[in-house]
C-alpha positions in Angstrom: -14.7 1.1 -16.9 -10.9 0.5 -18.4 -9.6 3.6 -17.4 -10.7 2.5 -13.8 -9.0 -0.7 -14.1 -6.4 0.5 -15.6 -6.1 3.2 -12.5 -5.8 0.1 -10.7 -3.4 -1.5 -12.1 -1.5 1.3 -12.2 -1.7 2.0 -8.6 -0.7 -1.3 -7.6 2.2 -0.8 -10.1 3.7 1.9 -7.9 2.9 0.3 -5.0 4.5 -2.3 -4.8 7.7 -1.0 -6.8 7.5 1.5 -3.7 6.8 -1.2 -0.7 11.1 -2.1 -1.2 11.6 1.2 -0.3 9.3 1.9 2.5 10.7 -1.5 4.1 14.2 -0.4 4.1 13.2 2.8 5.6 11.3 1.2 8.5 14.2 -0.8 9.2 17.1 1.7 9.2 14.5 3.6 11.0 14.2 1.3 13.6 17.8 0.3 14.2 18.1 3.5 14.9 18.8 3.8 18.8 16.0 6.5 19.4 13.2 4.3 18.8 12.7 1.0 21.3 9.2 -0.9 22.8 6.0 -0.5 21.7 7.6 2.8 19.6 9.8 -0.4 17.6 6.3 -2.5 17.0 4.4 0.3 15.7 6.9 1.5 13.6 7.3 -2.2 12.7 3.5 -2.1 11.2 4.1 0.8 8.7 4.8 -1.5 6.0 2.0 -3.8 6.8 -0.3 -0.8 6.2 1.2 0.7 3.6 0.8 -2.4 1.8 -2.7 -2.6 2.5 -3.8 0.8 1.7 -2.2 0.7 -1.8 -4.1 -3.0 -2.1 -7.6 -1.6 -1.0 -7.7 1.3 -2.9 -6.5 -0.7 -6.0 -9.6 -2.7 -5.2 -11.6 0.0 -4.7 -10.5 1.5 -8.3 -11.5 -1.7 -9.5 -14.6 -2.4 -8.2 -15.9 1.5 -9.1 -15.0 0.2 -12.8 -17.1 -3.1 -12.6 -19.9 -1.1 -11.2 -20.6 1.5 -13.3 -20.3 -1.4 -16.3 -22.9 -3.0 -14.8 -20.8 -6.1 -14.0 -21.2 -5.4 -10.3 
């Protein structure tokens, strides 16, 4: 159970010290002059779901933890 929570602390750690990083690449990625229109908006979303995939599977971490203490 700690070493599942811990995981998910952890993962949320790197995360979001990596969610700078992916931002900044979006953005010189989309001032580049190759990508325009609905290429721009998707590209736009990466962070969004980067953000959320390191978020769910932190909770997901988490929630294996509670369950197999029984708190779940």
């Amino acid at each position: 159970m700690l070493g599942n929570l811990i995981g998910g602390f952890i993962v949320i750690l790197v995360g979001v010290t990596l969610a700078p990083t992916v931002a900044n690449e979006v953005a010189g990625a989309q001032l580049n002059n190759n990508i325009t229109g609905a290429s721009s908006t998707i590209t736009g979303l990466i962070t969004l779901f980067y953000v959320l995939a390191i978020a769910s599977a932190a909770i997901g971490i988490a929630t294996v933890g509670l369950r197999n203490s029984g708190l779940m």
